[in-house]
PDB file of the backbone (N, CA, C, O) and the ligand in Angstrom, with CONECT records:
HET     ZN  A 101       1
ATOM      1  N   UNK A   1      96.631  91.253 118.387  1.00  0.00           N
ATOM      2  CA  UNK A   1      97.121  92.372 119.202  1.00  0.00           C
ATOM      3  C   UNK A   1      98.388  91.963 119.932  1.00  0.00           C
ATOM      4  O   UNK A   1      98.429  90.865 120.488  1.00  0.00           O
ATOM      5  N   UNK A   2      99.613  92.943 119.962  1.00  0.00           N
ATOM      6  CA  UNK A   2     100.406  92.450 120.312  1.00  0.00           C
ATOM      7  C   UNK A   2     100.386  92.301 121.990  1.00  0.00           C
ATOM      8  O   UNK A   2      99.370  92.708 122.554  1.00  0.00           O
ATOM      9  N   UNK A   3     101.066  91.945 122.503  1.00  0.00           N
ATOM     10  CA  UNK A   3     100.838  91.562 124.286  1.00  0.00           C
ATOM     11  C   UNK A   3     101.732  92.598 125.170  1.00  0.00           C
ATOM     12  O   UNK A   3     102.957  92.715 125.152  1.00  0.00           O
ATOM     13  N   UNK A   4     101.043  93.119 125.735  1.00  0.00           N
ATOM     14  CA  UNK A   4     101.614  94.066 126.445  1.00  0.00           C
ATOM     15  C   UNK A   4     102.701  94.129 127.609  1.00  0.00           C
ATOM     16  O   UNK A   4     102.835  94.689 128.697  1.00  0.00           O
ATOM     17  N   UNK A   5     103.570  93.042 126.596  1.00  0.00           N
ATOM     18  CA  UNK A   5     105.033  92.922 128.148  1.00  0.00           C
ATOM     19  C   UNK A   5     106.281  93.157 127.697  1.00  0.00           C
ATOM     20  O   UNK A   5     106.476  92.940 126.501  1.00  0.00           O
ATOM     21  N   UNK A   6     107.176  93.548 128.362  1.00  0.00           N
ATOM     22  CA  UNK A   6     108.219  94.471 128.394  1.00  0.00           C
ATOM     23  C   UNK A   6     109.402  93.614 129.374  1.00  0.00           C
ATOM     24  O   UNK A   6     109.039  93.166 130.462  1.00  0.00           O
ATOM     25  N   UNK A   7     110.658  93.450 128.957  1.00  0.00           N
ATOM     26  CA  UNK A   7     111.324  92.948 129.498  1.00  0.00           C
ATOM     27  C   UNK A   7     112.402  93.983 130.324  1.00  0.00           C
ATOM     28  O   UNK A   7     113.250  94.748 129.863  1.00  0.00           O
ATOM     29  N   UNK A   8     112.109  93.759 131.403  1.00  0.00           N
ATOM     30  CA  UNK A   8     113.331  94.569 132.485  1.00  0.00           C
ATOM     31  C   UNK A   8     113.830  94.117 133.694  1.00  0.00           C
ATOM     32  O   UNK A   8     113.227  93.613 134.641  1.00  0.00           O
ATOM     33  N   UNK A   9     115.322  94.424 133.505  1.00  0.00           N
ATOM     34  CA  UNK A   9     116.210  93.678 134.028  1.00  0.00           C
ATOM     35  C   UNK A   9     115.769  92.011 134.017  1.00  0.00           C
ATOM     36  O   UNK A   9     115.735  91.229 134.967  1.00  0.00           O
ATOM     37  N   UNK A  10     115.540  91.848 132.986  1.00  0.00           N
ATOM     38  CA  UNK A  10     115.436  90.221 132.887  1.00  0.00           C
ATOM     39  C   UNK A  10     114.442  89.486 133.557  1.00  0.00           C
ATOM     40  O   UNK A  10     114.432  88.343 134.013  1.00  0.00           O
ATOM     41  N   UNK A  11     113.289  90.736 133.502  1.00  0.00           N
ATOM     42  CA  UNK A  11     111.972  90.264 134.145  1.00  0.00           C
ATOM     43  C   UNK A  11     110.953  90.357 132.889  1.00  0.00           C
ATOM     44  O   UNK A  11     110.913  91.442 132.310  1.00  0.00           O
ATOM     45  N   UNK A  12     110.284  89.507 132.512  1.00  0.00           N
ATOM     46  CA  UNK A  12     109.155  90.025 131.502  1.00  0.00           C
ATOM     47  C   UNK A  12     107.659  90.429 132.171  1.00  0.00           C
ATOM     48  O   UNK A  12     106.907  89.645 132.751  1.00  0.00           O
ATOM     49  N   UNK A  13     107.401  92.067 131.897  1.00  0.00           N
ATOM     50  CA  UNK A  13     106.773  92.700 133.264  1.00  0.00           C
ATOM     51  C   UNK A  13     105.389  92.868 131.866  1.00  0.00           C
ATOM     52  O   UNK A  13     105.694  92.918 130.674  1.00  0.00           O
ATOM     53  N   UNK A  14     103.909  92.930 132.377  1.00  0.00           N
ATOM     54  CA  UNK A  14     102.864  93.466 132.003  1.00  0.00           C
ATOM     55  C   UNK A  14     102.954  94.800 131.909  1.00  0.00           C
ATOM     56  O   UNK A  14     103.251  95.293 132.997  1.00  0.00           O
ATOM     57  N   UNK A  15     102.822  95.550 131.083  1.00  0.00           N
ATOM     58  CA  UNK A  15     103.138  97.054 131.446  1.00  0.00           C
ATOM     59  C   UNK A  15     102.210  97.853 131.833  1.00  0.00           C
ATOM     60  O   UNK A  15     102.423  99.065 131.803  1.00  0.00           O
ATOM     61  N   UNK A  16     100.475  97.129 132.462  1.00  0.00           N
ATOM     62  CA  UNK A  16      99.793  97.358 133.167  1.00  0.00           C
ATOM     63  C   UNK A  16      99.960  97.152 134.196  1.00  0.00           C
ATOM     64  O   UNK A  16      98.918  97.377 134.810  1.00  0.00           O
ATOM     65  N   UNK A  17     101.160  96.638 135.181  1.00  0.00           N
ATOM     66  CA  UNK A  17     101.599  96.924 136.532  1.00  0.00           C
ATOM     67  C   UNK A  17     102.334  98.022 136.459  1.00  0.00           C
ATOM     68  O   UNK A  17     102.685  98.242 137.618  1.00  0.00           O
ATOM     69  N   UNK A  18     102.849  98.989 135.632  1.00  0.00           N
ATOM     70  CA  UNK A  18     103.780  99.718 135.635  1.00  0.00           C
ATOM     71  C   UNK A  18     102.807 100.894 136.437  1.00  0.00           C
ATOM     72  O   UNK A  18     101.678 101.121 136.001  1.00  0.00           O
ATOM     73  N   UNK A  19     103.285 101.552 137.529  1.00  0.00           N
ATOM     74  CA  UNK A  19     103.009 102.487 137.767  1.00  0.00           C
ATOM     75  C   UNK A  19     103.201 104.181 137.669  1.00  0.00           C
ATOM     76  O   UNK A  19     102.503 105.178 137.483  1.00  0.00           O
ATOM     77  N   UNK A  20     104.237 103.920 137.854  1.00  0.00           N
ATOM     78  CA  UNK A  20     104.938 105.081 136.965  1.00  0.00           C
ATOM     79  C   UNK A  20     106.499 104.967 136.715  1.00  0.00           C
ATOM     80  O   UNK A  20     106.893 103.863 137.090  1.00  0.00           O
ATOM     81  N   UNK A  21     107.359 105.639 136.278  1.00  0.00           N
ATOM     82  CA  UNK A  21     108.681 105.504 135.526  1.00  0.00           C
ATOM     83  C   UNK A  21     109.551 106.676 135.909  1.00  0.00           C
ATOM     84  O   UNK A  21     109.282 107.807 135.502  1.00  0.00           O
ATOM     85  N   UNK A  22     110.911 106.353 136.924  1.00  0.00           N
ATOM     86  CA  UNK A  22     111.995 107.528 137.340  1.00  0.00           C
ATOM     87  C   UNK A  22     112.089 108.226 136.015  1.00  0.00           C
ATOM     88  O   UNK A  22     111.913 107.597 134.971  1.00  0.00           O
ATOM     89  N   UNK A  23     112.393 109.660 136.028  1.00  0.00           N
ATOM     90  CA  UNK A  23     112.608 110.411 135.032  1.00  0.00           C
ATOM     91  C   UNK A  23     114.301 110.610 135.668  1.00  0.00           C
ATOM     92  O   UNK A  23     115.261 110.547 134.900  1.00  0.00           O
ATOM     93  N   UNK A  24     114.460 110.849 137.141  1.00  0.00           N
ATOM     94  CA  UNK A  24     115.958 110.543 136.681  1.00  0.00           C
ATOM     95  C   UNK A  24     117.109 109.670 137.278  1.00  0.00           C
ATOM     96  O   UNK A  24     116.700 109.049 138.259  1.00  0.00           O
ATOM     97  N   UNK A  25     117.992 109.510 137.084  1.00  0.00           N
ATOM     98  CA  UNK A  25     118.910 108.433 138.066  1.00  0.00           C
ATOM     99  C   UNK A  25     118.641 108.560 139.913  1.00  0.00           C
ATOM    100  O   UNK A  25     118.525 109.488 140.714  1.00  0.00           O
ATOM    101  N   UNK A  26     118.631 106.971 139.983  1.00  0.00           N
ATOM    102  CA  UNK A  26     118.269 107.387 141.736  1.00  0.00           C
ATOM    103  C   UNK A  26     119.912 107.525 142.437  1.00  0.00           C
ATOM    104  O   UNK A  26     121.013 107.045 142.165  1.00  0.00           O
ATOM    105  N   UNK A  27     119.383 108.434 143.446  1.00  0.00           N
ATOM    106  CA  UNK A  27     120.195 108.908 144.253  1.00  0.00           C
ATOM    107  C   UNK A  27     120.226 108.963 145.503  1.00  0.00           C
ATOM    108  O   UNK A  27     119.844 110.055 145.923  1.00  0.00           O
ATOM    109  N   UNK A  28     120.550 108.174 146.349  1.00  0.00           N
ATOM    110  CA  UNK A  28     120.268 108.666 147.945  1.00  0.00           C
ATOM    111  C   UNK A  28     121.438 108.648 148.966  1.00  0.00           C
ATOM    112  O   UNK A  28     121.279 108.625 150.186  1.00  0.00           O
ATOM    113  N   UNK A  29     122.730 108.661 148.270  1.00  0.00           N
ATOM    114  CA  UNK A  29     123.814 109.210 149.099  1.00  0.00           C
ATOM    115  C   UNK A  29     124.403 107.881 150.389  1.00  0.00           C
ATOM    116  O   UNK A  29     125.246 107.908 151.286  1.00  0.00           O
ATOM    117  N   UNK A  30     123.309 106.676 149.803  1.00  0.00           N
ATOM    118  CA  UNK A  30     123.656 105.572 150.878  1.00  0.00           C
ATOM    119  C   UNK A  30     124.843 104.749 150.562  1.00  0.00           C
ATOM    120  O   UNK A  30     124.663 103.995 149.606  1.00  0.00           O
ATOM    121  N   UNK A  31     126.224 104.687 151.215  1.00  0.00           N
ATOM    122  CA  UNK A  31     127.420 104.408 151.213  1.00  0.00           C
ATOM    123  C   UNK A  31     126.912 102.794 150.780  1.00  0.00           C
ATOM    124  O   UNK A  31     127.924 102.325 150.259  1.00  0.00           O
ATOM    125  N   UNK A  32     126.019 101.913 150.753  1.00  0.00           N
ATOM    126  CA  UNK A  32     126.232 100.682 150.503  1.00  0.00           C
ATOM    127  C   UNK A  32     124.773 100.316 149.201  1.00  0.00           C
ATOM    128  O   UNK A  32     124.160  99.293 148.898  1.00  0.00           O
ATOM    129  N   UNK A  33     124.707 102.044 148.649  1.00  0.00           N
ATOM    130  CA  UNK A  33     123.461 101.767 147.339  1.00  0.00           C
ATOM    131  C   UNK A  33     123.560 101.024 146.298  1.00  0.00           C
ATOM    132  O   UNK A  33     124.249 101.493 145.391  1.00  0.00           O
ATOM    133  N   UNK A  34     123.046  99.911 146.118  1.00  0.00           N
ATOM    134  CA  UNK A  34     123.739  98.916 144.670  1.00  0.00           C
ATOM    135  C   UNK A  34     122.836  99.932 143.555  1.00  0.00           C
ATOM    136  O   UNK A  34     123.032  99.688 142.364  1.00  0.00           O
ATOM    137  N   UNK A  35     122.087 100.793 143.816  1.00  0.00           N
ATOM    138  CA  UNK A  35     120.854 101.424 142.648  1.00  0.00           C
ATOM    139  C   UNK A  35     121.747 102.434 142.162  1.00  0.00           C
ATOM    140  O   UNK A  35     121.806 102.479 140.934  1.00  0.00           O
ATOM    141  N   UNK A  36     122.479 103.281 142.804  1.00  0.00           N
ATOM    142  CA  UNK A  36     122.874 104.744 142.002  1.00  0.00           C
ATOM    143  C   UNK A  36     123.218 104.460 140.720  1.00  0.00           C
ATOM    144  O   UNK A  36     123.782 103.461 140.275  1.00  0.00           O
ATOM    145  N   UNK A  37     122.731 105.666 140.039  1.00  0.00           N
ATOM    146  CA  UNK A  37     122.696 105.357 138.549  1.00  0.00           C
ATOM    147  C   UNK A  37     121.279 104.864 138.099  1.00  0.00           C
ATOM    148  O   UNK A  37     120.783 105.585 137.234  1.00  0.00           O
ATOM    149  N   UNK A  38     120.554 103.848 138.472  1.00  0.00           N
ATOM    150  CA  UNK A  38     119.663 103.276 137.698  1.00  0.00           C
ATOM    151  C   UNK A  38     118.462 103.946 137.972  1.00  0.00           C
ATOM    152  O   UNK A  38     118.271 104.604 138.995  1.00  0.00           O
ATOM    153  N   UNK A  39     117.833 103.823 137.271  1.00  0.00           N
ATOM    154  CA  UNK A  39     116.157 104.033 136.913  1.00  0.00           C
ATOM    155  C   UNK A  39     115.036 102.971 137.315  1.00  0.00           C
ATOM    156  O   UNK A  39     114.593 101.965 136.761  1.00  0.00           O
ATOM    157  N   UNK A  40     114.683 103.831 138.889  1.00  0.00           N
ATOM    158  CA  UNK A  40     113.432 102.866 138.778  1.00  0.00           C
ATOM    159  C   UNK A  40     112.206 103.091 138.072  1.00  0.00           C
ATOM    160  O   UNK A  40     111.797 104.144 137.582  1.00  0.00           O
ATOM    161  N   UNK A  41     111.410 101.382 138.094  1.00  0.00           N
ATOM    162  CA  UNK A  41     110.246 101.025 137.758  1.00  0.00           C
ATOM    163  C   UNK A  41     109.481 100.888 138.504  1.00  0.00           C
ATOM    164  O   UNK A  41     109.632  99.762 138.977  1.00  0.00           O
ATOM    165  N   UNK A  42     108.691 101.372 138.939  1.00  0.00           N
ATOM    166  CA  UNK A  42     107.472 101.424 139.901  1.00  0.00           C
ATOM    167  C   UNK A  42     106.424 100.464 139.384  1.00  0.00           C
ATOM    168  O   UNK A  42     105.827 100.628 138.320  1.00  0.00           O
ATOM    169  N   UNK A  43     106.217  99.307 140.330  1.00  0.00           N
ATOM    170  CA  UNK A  43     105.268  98.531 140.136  1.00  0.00           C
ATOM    171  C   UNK A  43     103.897  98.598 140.735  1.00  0.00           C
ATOM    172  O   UNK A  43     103.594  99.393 141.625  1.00  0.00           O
ATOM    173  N   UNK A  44     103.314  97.971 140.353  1.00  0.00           N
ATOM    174  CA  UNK A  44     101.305  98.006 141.678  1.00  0.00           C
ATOM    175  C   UNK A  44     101.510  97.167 142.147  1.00  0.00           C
ATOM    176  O   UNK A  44     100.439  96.587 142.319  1.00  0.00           O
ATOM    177  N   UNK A  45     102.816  96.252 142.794  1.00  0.00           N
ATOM    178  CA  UNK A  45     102.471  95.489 143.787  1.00  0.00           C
ATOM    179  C   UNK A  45     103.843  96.108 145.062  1.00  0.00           C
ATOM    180  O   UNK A  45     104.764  95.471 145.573  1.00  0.00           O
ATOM    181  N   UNK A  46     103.487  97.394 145.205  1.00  0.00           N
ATOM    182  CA  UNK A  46     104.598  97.900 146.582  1.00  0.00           C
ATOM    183  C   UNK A  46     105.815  97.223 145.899  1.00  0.00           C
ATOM    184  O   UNK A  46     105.950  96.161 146.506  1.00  0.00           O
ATOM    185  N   UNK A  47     106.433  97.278 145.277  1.00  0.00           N
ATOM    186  CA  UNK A  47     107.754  96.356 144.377  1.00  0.00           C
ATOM    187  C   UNK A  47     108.267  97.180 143.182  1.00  0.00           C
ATOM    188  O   UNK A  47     107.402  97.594 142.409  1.00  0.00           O
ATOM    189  N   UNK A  48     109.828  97.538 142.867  1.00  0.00           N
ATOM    190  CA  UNK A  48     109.996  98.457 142.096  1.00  0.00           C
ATOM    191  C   UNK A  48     111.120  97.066 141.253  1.00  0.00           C
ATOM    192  O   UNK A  48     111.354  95.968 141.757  1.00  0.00           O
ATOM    193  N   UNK A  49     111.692  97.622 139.760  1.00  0.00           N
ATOM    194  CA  UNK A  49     112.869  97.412 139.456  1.00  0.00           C
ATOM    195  C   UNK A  49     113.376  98.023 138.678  1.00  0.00           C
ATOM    196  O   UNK A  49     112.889  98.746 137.809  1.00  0.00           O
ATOM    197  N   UNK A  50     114.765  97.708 139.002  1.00  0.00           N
ATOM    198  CA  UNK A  50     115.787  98.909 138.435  1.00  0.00           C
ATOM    199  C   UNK A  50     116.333  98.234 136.710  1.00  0.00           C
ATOM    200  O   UNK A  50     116.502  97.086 136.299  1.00  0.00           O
ATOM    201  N   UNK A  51     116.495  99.782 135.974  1.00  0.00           N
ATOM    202  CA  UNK A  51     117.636  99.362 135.194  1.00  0.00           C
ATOM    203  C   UNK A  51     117.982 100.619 134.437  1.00  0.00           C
ATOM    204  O   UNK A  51     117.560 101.734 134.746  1.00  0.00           O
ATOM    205  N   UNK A  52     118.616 100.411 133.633  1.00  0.00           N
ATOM    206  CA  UNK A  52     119.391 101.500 132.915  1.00  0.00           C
ATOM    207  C   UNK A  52     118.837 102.469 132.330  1.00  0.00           C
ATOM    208  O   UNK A  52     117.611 102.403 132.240  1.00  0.00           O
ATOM    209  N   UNK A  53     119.449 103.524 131.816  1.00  0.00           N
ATOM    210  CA  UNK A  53     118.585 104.585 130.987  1.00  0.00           C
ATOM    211  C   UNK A  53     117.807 104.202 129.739  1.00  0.00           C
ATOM    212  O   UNK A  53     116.662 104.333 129.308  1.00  0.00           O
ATOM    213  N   UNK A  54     119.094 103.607 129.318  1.00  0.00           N
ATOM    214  CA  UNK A  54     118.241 102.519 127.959  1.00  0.00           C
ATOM    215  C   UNK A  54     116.827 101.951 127.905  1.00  0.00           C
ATOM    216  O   UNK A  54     115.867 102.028 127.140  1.00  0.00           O
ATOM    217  N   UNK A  55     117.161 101.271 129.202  1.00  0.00           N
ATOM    218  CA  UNK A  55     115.799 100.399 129.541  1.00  0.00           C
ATOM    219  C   UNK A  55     114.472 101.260 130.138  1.00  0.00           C
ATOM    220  O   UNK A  55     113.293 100.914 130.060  1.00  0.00           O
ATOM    221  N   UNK A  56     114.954 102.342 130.686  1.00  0.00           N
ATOM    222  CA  UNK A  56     114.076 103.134 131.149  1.00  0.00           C
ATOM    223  C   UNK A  56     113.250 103.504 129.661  1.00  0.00           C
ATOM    224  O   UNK A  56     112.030 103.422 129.516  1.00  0.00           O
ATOM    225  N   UNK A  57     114.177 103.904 128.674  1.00  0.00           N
ATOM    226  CA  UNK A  57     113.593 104.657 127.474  1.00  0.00           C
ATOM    227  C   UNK A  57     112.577 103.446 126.982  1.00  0.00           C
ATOM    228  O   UNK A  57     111.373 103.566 126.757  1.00  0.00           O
ATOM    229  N   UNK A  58     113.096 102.673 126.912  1.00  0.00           N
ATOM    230  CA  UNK A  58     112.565 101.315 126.303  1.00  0.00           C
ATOM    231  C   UNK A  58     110.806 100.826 126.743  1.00  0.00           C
ATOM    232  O   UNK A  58     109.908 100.463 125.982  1.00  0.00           O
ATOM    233  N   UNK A  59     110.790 101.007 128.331  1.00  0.00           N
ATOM    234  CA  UNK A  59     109.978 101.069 128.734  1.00  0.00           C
ATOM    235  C   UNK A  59     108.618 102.465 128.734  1.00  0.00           C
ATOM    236  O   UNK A  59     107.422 102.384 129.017  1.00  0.00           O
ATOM    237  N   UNK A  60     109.328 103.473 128.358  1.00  0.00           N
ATOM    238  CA  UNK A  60     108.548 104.426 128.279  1.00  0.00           C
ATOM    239  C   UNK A  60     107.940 104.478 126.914  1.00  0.00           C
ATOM    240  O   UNK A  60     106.785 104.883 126.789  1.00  0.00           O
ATOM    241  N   UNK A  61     108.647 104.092 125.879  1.00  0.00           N
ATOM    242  CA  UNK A  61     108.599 104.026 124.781  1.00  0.00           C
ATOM    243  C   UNK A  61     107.167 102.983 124.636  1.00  0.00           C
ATOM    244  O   UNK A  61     106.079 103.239 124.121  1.00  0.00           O
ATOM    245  N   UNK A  62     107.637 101.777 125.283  1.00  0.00           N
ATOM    246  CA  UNK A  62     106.534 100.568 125.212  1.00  0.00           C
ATOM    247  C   UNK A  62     105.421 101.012 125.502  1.00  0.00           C
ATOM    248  O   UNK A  62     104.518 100.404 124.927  1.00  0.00           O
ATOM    249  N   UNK A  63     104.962 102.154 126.423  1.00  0.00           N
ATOM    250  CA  UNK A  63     104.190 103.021 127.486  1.00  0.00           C
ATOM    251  C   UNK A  63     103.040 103.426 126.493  1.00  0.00           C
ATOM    252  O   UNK A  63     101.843 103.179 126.351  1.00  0.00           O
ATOM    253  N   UNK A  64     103.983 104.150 125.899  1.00  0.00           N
ATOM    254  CA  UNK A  64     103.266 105.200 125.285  1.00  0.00           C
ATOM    255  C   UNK A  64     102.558 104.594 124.210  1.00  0.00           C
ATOM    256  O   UNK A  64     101.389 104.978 124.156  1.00  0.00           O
ATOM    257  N   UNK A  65     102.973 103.558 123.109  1.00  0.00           N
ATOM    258  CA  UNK A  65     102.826 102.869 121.997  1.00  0.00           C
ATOM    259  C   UNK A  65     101.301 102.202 122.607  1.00  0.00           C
ATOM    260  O   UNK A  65     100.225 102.326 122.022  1.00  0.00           O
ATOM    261  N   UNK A  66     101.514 101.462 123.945  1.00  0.00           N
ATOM    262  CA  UNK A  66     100.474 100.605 124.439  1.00  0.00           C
ATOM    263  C   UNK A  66      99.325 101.660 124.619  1.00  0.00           C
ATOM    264  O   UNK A  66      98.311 101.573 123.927  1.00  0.00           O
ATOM    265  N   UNK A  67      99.497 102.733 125.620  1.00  0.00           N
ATOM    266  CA  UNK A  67      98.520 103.358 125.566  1.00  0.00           C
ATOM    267  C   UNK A  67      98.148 104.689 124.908  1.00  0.00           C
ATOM    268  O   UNK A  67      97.343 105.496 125.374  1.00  0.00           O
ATOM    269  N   UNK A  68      98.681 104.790 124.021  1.00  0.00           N
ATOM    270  CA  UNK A  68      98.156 105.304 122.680  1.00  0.00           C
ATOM    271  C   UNK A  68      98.835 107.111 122.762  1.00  0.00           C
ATOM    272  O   UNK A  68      97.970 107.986 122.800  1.00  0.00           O
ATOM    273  N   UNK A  69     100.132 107.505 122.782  1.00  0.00           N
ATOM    274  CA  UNK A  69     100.824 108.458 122.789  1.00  0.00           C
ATOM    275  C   UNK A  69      99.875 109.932 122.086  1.00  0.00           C
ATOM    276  O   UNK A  69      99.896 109.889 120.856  1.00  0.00           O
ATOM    277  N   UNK A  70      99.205 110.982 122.566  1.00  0.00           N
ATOM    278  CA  UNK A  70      98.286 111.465 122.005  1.00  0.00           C
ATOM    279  C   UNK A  70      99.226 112.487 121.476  1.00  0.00           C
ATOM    280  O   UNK A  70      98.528 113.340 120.928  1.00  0.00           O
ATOM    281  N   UNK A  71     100.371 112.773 121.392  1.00  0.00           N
ATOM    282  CA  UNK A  71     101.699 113.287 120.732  1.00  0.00           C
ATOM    283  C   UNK A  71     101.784 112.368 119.333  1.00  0.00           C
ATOM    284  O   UNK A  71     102.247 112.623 118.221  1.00  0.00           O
ATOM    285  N   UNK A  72     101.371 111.621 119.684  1.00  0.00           N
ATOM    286  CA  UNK A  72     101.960 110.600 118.274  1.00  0.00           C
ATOM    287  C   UNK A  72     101.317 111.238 116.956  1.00  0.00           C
ATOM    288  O   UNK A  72     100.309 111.933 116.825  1.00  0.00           O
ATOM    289  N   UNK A  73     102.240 110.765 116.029  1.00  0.00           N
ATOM    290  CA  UNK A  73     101.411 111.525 114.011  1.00  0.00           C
ATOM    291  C   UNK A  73     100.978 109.971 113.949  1.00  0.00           C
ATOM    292  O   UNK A  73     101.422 108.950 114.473  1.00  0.00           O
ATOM    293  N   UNK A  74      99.908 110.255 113.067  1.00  0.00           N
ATOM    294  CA  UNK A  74      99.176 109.734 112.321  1.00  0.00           C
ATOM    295  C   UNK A  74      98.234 108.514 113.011  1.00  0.00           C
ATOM    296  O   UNK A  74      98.636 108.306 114.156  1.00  0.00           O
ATOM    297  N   UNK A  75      97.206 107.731 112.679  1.00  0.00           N
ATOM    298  CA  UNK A  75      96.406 106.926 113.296  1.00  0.00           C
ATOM    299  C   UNK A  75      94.868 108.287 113.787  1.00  0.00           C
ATOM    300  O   UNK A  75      93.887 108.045 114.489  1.00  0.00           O
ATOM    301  N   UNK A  76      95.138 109.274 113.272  1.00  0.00           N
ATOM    302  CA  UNK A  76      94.287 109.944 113.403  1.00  0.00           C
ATOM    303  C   UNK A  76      92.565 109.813 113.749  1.00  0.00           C
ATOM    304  O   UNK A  76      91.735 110.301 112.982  1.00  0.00           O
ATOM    305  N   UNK A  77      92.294 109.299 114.640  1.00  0.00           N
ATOM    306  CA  UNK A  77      90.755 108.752 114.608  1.00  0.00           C
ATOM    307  C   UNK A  77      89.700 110.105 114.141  1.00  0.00           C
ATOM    308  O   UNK A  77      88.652 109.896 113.529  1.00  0.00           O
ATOM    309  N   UNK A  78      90.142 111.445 114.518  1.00  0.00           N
ATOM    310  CA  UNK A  78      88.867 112.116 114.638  1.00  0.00           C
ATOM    311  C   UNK A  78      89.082 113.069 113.276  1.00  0.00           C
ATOM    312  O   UNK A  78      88.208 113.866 112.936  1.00  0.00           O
TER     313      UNK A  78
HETATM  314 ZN    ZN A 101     119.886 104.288 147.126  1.00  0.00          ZN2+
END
């Protein structure tokens, strides 16, 4: 079975800490934001990290594959 980790921003994360995933660029208008633009990752330990849209997809992608996309064709159990 393959192992359920995901590399973002140069972290290799379990994607059972993932809590949930920005759907869109963060924004908060703060004159000294290093984030605008990026996509956070919501972790289970009060701890987020950021990265690109790419990586966002990447991660959602990993998401869904791991826990079993019920959109997905084929693998049909029933
Ligand atoms: Zn901000």
């Amino acid at each position: 079975m393959d192992s359920p980790l995901i590399v973002i921003d140069d972290k290799h994360v379990p994607l059972y800490r993932i809590v949930w995933v920005a759907d869109l660029p963060h924004f908060c208008g703060e004159d000294d934001c290093t984030r605008e633009g990026e996509y956070e990752i919501r972790l289970d330990v009060d701890d987020s990290l950021w990265t690109s849209q790419q990586g966002r997809d990447d991660v959602i992608e990993a998401l869904r594959k791991w826990c079993g996309d019920p959109q997905a064709d084929g693998d049909d159990l029933y």
